[in-house]
SEDRENBA-909129 format. One record per residue (C-alpha): x, y, z. Coordinates in nm, 4 decimals, m for minus. Example, Ala and Ser with C-alpha at 12.3 -4.5 7.8 and 13.67 -1.06 7.14 Angstrom:
BEGIN
+----------+----------+----------+
!        X !        Y !        Z !
+----------+----------+----------+
!   1.2300 !  m0.4500 !   0.7800 !
!   1.3670 !  m0.1060 !   0.7140 !
+----------+----------+----------+
This chain:
BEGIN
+----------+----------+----------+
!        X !        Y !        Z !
+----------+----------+----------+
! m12.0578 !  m0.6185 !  m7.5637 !
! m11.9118 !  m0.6817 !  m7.9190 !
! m11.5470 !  m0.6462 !  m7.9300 !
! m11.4058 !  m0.4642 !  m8.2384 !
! m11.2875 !  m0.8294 !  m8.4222 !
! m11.6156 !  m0.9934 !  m8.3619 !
! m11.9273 !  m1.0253 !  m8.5747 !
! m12.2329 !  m0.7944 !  m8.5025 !
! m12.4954 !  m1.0165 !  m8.3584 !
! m12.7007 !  m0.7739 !  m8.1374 !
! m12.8748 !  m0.6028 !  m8.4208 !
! m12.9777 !  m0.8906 !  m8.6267 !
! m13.2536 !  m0.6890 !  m8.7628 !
! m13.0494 !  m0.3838 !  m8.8955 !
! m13.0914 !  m0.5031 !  m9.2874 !
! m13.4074 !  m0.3811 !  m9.2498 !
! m13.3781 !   0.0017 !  m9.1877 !
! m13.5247 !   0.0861 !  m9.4830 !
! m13.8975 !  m0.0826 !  m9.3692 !
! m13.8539 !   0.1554 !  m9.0300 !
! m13.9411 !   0.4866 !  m8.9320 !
! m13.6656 !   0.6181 !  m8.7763 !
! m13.8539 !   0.6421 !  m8.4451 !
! m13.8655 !   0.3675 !  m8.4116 !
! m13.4644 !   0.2389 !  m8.4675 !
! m13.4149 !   0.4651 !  m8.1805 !
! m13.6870 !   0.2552 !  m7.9683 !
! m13.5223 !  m0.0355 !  m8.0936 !
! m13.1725 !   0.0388 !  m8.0045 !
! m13.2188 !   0.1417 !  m7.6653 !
! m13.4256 !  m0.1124 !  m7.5957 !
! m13.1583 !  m0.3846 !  m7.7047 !
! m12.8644 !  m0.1413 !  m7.5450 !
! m13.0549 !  m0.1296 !  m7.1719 !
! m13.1285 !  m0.5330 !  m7.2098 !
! m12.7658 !  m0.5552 !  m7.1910 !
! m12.7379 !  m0.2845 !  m6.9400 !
! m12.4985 !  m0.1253 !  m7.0862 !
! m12.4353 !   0.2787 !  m7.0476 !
! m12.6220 !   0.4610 !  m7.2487 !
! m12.5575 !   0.7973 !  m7.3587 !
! m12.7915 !   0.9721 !  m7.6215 !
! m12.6055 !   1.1597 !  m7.8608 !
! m12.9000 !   1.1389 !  m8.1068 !
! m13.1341 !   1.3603 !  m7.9004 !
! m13.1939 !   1.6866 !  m8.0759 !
! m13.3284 !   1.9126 !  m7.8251 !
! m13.2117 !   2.0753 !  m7.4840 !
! m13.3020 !   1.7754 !  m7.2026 !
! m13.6534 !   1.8909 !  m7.0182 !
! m13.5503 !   2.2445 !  m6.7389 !
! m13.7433 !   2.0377 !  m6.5021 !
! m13.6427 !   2.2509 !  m6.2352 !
! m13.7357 !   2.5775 !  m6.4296 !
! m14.0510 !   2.3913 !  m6.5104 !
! m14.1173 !   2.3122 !  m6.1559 !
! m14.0892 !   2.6741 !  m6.0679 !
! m14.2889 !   2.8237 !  m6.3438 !
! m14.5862 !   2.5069 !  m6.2374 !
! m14.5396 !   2.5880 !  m5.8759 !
! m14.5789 !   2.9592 !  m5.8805 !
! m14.9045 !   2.9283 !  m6.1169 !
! m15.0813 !   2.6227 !  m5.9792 !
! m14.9677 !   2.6840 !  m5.5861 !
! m15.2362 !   2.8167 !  m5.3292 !
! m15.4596 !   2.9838 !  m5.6588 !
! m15.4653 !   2.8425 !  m6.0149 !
! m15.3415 !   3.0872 !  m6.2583 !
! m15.5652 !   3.2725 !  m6.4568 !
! m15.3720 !   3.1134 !  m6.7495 !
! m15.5759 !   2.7814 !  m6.7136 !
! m15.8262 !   2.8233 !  m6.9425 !
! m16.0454 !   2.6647 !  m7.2380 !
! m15.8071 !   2.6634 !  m7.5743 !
! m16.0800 !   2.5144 !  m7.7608 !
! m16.1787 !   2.7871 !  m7.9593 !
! m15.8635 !   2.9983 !  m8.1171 !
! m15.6171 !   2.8674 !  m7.8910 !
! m15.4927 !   2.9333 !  m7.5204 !
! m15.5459 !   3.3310 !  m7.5205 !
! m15.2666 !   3.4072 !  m7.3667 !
! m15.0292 !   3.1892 !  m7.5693 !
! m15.1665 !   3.3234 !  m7.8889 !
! m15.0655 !   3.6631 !  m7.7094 !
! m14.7327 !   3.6158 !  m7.6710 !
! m14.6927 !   3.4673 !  m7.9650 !
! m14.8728 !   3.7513 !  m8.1501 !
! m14.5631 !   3.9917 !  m7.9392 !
! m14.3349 !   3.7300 !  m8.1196 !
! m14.4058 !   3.6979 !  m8.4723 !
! m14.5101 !   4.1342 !  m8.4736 !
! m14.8722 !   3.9565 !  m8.6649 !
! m15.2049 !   4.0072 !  m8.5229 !
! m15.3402 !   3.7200 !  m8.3225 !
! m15.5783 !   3.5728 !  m8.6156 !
! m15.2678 !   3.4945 !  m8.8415 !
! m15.1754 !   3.1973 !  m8.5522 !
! m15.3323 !   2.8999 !  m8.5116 !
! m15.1891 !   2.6619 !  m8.1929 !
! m15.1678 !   2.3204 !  m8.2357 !
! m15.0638 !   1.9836 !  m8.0335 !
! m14.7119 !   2.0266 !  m8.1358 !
! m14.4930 !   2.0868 !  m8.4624 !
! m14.5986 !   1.7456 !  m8.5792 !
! m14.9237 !   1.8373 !  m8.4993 !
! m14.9015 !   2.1630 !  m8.6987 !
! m14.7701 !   2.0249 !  m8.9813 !
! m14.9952 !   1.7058 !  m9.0414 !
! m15.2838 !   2.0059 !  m9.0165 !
! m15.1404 !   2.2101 !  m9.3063 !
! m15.0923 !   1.9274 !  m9.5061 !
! m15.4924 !   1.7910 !  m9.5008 !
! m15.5981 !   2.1778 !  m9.5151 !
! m15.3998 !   2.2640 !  m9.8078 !
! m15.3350 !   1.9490 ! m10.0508 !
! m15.6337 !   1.7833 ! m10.2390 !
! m15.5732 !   1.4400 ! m10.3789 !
! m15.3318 !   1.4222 ! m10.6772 !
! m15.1287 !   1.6946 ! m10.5406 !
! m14.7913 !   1.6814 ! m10.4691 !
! m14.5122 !   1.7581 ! m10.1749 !
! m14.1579 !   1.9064 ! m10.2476 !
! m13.9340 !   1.8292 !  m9.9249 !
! m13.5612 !   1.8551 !  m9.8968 !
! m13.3410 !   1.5930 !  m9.8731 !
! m13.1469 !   1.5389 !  m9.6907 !
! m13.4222 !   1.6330 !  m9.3857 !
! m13.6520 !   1.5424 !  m9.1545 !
! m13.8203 !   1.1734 !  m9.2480 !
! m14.2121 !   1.2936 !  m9.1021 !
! m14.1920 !   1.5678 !  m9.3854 !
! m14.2791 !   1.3011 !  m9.6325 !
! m14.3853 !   1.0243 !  m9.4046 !
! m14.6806 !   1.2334 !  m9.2999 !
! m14.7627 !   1.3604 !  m9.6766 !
! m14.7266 !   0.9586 !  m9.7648 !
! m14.9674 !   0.8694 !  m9.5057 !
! m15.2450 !   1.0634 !  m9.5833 !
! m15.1839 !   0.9387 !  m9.9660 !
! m15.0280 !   1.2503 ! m10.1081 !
! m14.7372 !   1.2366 ! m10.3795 !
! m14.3636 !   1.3374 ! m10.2294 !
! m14.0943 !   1.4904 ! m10.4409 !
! m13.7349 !   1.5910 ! m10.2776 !
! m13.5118 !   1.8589 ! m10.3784 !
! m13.1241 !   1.8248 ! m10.2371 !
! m12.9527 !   2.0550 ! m10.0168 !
! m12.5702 !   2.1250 ! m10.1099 !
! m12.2230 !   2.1388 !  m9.9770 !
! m12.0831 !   2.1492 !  m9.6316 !
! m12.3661 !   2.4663 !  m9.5696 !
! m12.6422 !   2.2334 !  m9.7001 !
! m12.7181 !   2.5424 !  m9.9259 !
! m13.0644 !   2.5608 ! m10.1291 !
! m13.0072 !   2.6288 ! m10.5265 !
! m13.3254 !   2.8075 ! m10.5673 !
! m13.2929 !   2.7622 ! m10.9656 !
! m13.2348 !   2.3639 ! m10.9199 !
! m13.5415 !   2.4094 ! m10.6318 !
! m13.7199 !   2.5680 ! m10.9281 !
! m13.6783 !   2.3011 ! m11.1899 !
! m13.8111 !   2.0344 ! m10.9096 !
! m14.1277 !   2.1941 ! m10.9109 !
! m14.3683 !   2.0024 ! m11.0899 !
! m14.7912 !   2.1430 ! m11.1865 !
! m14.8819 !   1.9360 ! m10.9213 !
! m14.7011 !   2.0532 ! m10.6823 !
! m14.8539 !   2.2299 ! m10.3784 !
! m14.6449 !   2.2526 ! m10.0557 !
! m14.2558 !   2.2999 ! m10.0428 !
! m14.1274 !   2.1818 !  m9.7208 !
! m13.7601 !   2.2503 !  m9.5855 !
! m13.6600 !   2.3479 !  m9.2009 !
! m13.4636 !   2.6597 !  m9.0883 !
! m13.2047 !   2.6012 !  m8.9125 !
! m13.1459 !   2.2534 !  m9.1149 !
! m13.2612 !   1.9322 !  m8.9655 !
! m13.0039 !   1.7325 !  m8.9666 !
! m12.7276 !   1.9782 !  m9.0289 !
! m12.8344 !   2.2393 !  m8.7955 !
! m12.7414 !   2.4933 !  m9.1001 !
! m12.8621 !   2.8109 !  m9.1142 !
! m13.0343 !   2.9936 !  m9.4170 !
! m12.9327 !   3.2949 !  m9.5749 !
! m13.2177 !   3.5276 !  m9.5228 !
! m13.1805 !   3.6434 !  m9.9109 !
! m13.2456 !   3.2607 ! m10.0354 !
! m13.5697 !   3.2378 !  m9.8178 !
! m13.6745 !   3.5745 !  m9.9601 !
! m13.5662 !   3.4107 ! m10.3262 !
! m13.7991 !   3.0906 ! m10.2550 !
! m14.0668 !   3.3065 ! m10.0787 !
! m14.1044 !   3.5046 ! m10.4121 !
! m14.0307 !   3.1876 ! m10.6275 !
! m14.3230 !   3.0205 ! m10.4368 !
! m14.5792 !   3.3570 ! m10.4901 !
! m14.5148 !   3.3665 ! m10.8586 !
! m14.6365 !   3.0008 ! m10.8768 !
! m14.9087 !   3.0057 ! m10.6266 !
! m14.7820 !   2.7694 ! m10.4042 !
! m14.6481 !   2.7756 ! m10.0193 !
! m14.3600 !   2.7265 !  m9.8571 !
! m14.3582 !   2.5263 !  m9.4828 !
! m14.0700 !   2.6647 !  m9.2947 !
! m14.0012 !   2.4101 !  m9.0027 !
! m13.8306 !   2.6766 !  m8.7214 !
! m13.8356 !   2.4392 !  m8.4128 !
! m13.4253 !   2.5181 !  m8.4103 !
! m13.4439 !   2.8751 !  m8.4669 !
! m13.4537 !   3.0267 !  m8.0771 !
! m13.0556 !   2.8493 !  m8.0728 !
! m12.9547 !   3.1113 !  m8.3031 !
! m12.7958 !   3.4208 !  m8.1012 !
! m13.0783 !   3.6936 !  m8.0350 !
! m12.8915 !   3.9721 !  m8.1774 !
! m12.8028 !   3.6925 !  m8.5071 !
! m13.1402 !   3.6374 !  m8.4746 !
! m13.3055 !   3.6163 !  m8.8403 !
! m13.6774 !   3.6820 !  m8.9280 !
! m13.9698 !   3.4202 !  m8.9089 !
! m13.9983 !   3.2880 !  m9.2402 !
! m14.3889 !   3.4251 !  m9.2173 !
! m14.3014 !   3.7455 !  m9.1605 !
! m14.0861 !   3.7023 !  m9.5108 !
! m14.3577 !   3.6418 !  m9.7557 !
! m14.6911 !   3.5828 !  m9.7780 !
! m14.6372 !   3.2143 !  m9.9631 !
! m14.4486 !   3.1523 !  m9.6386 !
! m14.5498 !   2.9758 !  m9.3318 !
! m14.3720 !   2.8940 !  m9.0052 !
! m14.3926 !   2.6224 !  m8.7642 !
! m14.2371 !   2.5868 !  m8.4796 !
! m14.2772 !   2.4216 !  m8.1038 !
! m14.1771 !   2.4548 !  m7.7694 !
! m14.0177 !   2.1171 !  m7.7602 !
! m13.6631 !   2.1706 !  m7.9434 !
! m13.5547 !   2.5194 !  m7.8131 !
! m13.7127 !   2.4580 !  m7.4666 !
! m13.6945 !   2.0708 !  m7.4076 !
! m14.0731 !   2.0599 !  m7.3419 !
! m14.2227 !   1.7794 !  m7.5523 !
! m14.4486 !   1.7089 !  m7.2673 !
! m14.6228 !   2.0385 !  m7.3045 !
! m14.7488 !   1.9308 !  m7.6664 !
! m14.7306 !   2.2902 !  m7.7783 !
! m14.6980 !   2.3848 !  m8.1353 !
! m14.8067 !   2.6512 !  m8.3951 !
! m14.8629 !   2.7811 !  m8.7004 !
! m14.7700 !   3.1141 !  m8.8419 !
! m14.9097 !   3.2522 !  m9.1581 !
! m15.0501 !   3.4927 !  m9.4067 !
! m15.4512 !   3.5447 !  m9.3919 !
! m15.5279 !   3.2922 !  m9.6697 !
! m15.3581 !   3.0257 !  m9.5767 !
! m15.4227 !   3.0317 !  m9.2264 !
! m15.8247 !   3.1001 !  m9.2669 !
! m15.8000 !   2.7374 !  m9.4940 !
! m15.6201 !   2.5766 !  m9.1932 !
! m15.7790 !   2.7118 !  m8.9265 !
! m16.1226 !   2.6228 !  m9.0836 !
! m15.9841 !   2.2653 !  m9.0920 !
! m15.8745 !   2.2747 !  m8.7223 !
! m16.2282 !   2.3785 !  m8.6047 !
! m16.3606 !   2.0472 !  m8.7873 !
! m16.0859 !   1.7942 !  m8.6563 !
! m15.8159 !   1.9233 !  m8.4086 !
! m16.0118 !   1.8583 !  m8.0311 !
! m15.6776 !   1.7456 !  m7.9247 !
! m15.4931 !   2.0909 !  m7.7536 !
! m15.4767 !   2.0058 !  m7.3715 !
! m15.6128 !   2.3162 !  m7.1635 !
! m15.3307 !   2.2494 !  m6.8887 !
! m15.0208 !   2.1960 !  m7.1367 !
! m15.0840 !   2.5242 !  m7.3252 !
! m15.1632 !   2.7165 !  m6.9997 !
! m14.8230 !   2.5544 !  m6.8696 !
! m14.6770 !   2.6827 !  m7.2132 !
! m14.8035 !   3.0250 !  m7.1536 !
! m14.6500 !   3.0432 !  m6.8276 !
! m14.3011 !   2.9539 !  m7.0114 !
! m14.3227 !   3.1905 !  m7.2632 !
! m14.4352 !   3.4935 !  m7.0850 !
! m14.0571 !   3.4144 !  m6.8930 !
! m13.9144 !   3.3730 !  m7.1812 !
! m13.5398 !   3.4407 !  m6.9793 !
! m13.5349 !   3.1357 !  m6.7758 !
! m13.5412 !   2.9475 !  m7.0480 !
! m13.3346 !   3.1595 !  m7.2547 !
! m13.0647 !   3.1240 !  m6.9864 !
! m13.1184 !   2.7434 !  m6.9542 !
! m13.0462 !   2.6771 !  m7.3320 !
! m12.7583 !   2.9483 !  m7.3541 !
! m12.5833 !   2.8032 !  m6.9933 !
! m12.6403 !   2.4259 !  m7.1597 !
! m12.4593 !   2.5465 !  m7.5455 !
! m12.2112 !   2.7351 !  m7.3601 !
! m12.0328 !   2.4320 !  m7.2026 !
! m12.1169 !   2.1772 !  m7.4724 !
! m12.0268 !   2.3393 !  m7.7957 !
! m11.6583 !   2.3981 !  m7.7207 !
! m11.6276 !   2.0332 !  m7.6410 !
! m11.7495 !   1.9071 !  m7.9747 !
! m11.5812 !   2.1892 !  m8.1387 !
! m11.2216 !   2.0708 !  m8.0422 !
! m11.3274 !   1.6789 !  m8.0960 !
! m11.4928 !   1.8027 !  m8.4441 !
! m11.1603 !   1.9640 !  m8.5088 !
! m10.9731 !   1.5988 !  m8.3921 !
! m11.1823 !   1.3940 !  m8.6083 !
! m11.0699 !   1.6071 !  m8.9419 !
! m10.6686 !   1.6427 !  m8.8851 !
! m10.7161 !   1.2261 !  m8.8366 !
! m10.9191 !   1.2142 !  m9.1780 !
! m11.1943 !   1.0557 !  m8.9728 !
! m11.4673 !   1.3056 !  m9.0716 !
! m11.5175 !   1.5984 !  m9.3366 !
! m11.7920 !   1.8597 !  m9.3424 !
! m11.8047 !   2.2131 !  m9.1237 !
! m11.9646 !   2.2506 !  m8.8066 !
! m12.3150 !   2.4869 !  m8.7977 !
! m12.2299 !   2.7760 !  m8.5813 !
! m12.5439 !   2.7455 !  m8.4056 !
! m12.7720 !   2.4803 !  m8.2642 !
! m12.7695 !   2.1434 !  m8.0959 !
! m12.6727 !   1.9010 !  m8.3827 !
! m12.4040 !   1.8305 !  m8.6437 !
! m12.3789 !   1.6358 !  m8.9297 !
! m12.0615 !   1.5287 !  m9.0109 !
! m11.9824 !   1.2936 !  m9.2784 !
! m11.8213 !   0.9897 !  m9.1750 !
! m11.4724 !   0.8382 !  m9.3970 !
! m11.4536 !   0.5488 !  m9.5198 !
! m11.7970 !   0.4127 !  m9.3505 !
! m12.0824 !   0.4599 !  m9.5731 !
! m12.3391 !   0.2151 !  m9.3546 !
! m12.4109 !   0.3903 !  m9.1109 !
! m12.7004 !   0.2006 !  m8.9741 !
! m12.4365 !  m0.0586 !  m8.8935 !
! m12.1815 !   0.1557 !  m8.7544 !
! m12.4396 !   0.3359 !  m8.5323 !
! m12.5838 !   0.0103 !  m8.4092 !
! m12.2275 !  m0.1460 !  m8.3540 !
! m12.1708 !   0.1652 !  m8.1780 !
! m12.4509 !   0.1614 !  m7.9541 !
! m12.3630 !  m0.2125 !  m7.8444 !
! m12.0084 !  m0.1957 !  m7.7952 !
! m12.0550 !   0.1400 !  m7.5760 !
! m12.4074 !   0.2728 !  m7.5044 !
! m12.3582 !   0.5457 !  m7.7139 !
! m12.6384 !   0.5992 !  m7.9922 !
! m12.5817 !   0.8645 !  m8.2550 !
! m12.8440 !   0.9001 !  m8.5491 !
! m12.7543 !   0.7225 !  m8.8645 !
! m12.7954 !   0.9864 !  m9.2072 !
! m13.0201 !   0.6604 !  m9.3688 !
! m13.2928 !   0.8171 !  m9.1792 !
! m13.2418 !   1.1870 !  m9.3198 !
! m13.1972 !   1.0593 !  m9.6889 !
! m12.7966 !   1.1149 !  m9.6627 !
! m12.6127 !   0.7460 !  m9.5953 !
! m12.2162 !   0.8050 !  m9.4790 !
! m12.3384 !   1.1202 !  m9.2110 !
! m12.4480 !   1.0795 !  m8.8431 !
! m12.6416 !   1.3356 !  m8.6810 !
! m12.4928 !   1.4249 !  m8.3260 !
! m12.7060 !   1.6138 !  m8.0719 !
! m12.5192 !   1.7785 !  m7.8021 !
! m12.7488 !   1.9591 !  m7.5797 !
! m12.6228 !   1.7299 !  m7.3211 !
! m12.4267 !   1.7780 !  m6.9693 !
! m12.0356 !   1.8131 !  m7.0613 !
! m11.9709 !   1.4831 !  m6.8847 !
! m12.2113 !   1.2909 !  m7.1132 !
! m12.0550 !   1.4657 !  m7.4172 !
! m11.7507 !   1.4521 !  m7.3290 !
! m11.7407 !   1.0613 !  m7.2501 !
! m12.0101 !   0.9958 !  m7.5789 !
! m11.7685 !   1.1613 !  m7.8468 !
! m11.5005 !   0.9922 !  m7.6797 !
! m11.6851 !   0.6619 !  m7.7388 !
! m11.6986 !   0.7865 !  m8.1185 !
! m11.3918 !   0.8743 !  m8.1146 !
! m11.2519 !   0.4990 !  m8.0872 !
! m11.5733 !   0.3784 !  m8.2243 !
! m11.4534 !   0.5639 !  m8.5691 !
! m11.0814 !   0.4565 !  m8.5129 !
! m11.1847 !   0.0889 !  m8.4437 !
! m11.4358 !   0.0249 !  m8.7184 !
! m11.2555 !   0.1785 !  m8.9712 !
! m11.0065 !  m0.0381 !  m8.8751 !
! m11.2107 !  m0.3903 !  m8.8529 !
! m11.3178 !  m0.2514 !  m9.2165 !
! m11.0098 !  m0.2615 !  m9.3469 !
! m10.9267 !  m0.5650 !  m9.1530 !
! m11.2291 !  m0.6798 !  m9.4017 !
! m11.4132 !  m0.7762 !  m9.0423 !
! m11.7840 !  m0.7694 !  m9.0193 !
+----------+----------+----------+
């Protein structure tokens, strides 16, 4: 491992973020960290880790001596009895959802459905990199708008003047990927109405909105407006990438134009996954409990090492009071490609560098983790921060 006064050698390649998805800096750093077999702790997961032993209860008690009735085709409109519950969800009638092989999934559909060439993309920044990498792919135009202050607040008037005649699609996430910020439900009503006046839509990425308290709890962006449409997934509130299960939620309009395009290309929805999926959300409570239980013990541990890292001038920004991530701003290191690969060799620990989101100088810290791997990973950052800032001003490295 690299001691603080040595040269980074391990990541020879990190000049280069800018030419890789992010996905694939994470593959690359824990590859390169378990060559050296060195501990690794992953602070840049942003999701709960899989309930596999919720999840082996829920497949057990449906696929035991008789297969639930749950198993069924979901080639047509869906899983039936997914739709169902999410119909119970959203308070829409079942035709305004369309399911889809995960929030990726859903939004790569919406995209191809609702943008004709020469049409443009508005996505916040900082945020999630597939927003535009997906709109790039398929040859479509990307603008960005910024998000502001230690809330990552939306100016709906400087939202407004990034709007351009070709613009189509506004894309931001609710609670904020990377900040794990929450909206105020008045400025989504503000963009919802912005967005009707102009005849466009609005994509409201809620993948992080089941870690807000129940009784906190705001409104599905669909249920908002009609220029607005949700997405969401059972793979950040639940931990269940594995199930593939995604949807979209929608006024009538929007959603006939996607589904349409769903019946022509989307063959991908796996019959067992979404059964699975319906057997986790019609127990909604075990998984409820699994998330709450998991937030419960972590937050309070990055709380008071959130609270260390400002009275030491190590970090500014506030902490969301909800979710699984943060997104501090780091002092006096504004490479944080570097620091997080330095980081990752000298301790295991990865964190994910702000490059990625559009906002260089931030990390994004996931902390759904057990309170031992927390506590030892922000530990690691802890000196990690101390120690680099120092070999920086040691004019090291």
């Amino acid at each position: 491992m690299t001691r603080p006064d040595e040269p980074d050698h391990a990541f020879a390649t990190s000049a280069s973020w800018a030419r890789e998805s992010y996905s694939h800096w994470v593959r690359r750093v824990i590859r390169a960290v378990r060559s050296e077999r060195n501990l690794l702790v992953g602070l840049f997961d942003s999701s709960v880790p899989e309930p596999v032993d919720q999840l082996r209860r829920i497949i057990a008690d449906g696929f035991g001596d008789t297969i639930t009735s749950r198993y069924t085709s979901a080639f047509t409109n869906g899983n039936p009895y997914v739709v169902a519950e999410l119909a119970r969800i959203y308070g829409v009638p079942a035709e305004r959802i369309v399911c889809t092989t995960g929030a990726t999934g859903a939004l790569s559909l919406i995209y191809r459905a609702m943008l004709a060439r020469g049409e443009r993309v508005l996505v916040e920044s900082p945020g999630f990199d597939l927003f535009h990498t997906i709109a790039e792919t398929y040859g479509y135009g990307v603008d960005r708008f910024a998000r502001h202050g230690d809330d990552f607040a939306i100016d709906v008037a400087g939202l407004e003047a990034a709007i351009t005649p070709a613009t189509r699609l506004i894309v931001l996430s609710n609670l904020h990927n990377p900040s794990g910020m929450a909206l105020p439900p008045d400025t989504l009503s503000a963009i919802g109405a912005l967005a009707e006046a102009r005849g466009i839509h609005v994509i409201v990425d809620e993948v992080y909105g089941d870690y807000v308290d129940p009784a906190l709890r705001p409104p599905p962006a669909s249920r908002i407006g009609p220029a607005l449409i949700s997405i969401s997934s059972l793979t950040k509130s639940h931990g269940l990438s594995t199930l593939r299960c995604g949807w979209i939620v929608g006024a009538q309009e929007p959603i006939a134009r996607i589904r349409a395009l769903a019946e022509e290309i989307d063959f991908g929805v796996s019959n067992l996954s979404h059964a699975v999926a319906a057997l986790v959300l019609e127990h909604p409570e075990i998984f409820e409990d699994y998330r709450a239980g998991m937030m419960r013990r972590a937050r309070p541990i990055l709380e008071s090492y959130h609270a260390h890292w400002c009275e030491q001038g190590l970090v500014t920004g506030a902490l969301p009071p909800f979710g699984c991530i943060a997104f501090p701003r780091l002092v006096g290191i504004d490479d944080t490609v570097r620091f997080s690969e330095w980081l990752a060799d000298r301790c295991g620990v990865v964190v994910a560098p702000g490059e990625y989101f559009g906002a260089a100088g931030h990390i994004r810290i996931g902390f759904a983790r057990a309170p031992a791997d927390v506590d030892y990973g922000l530990q690691a950052l802890t000196d990690g921060l101390i120690r680099y800032r120092d070999r920086h001003d040691r004019g090291i490295g």
